[in-house]
C-alpha positions in Angstrom: -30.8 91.9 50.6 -30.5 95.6 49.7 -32.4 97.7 46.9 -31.5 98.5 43.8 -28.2 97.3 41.5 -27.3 94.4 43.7 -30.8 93.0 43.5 -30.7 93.0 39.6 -27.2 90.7 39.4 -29.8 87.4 40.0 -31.9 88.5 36.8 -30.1 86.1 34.5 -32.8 84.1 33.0 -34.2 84.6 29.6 -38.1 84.5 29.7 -38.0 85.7 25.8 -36.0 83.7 23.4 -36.5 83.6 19.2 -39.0 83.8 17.3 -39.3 81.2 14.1 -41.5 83.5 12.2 -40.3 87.1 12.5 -36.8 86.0 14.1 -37.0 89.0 17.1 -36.1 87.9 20.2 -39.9 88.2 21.2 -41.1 84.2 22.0 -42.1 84.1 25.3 -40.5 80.8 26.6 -43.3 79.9 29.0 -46.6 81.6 27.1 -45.4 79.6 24.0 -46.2 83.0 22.3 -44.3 86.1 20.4 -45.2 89.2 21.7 -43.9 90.7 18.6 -45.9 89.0 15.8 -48.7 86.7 17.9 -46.8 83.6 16.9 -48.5 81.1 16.8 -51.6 82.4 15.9 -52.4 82.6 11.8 -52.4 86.2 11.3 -49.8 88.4 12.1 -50.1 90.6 15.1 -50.6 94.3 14.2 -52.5 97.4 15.2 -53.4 100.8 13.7 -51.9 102.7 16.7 -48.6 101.3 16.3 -47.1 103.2 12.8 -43.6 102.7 12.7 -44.2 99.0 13.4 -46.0 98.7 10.8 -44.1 100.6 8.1 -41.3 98.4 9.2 -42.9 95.4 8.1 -44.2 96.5 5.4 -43.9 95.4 1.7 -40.7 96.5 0.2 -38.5 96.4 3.6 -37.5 92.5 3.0 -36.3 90.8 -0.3 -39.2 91.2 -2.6 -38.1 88.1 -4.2 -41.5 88.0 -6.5 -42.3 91.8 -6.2 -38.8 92.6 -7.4 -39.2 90.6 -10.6 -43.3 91.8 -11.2 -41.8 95.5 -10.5 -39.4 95.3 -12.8 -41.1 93.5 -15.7 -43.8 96.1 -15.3 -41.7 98.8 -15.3 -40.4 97.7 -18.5 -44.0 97.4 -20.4 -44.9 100.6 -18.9 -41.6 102.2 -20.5 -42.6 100.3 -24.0 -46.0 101.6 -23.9 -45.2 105.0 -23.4 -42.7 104.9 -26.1 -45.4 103.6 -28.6 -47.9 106.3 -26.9 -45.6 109.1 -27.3 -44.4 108.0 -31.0 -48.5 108.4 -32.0 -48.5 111.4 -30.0 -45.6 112.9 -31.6 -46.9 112.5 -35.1 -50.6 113.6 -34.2 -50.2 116.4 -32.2 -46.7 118.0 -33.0 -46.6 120.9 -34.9 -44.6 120.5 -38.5 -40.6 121.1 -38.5 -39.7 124.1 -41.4 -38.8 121.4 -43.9 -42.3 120.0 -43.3 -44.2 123.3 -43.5 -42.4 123.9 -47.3 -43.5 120.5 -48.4 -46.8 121.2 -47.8 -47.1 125.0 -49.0 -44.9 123.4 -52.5 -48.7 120.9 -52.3 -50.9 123.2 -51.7 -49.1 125.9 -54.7 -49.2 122.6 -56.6 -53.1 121.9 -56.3 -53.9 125.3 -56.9 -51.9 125.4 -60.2 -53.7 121.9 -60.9 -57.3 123.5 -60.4 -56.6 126.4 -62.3 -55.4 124.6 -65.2 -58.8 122.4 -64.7 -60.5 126.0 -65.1 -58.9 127.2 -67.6 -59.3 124.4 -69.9 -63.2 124.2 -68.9 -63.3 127.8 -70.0 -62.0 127.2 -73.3 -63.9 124.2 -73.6 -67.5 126.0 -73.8 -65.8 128.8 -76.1 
């Protein structure tokens, strides 16, 4: 039999087939083991070196059916809480609006009339 093309028309036998855990066509028939995820060993097969395999199984690149739910409640208390933060904020540390600032000057002109009166009438009481 020659080399080459030929010789590769008899390789028609699957060794991998699926995998029931991560579904790749990984599960070696004969090893009775996924070369993609370690199946069936417990833990999941990963290594440091490998980085895009890894950030493709990562969290957030299936459904998230519990994560989506958490997200988005927490998302929601976050926004509440920062509305009720800013609102104390806002009165706190914001400076007075114009109509604010003449309230308080018409106050403070009013105390000071107030005190002076007190004054006066202390004077003219020891007369």
């Amino acid at each position: 039999m020659t080399k080459g093309t030929p010789s590769f028309g008899g390789k028609n036998i699957k060794s991998h087939v699926m995998c029931k855990r991560c579904g790749r066509r990984s599960y070696h028939a004969q090893k009775k083991k996924c070369a993609s995820c370690g199946y069936p060993n417990a833990k999941i097969r990963k290594y440091h070196w490998a980085h895009k395999t890894k950030a493709r199984r990562g969290i957030g690149t299936g459904r998230m059916r519990y994560m989506k739910k958490a997200a988005h409640a927490d998302t929601r208390r976050t926004l509440r809480n920062n509305r009720r933060v800013y609102q104390k904020v806002k009165t706190i540390h914001n400076r007075p609006t114009t109509s604010q600032k003449k309230k308080l000057l018409r106050e403070k002109k009013k105390k000071e009339a107030d005190k002076a009166k007190r004054a006066a009438a202390k004077a003219a009481g020891k007369k």
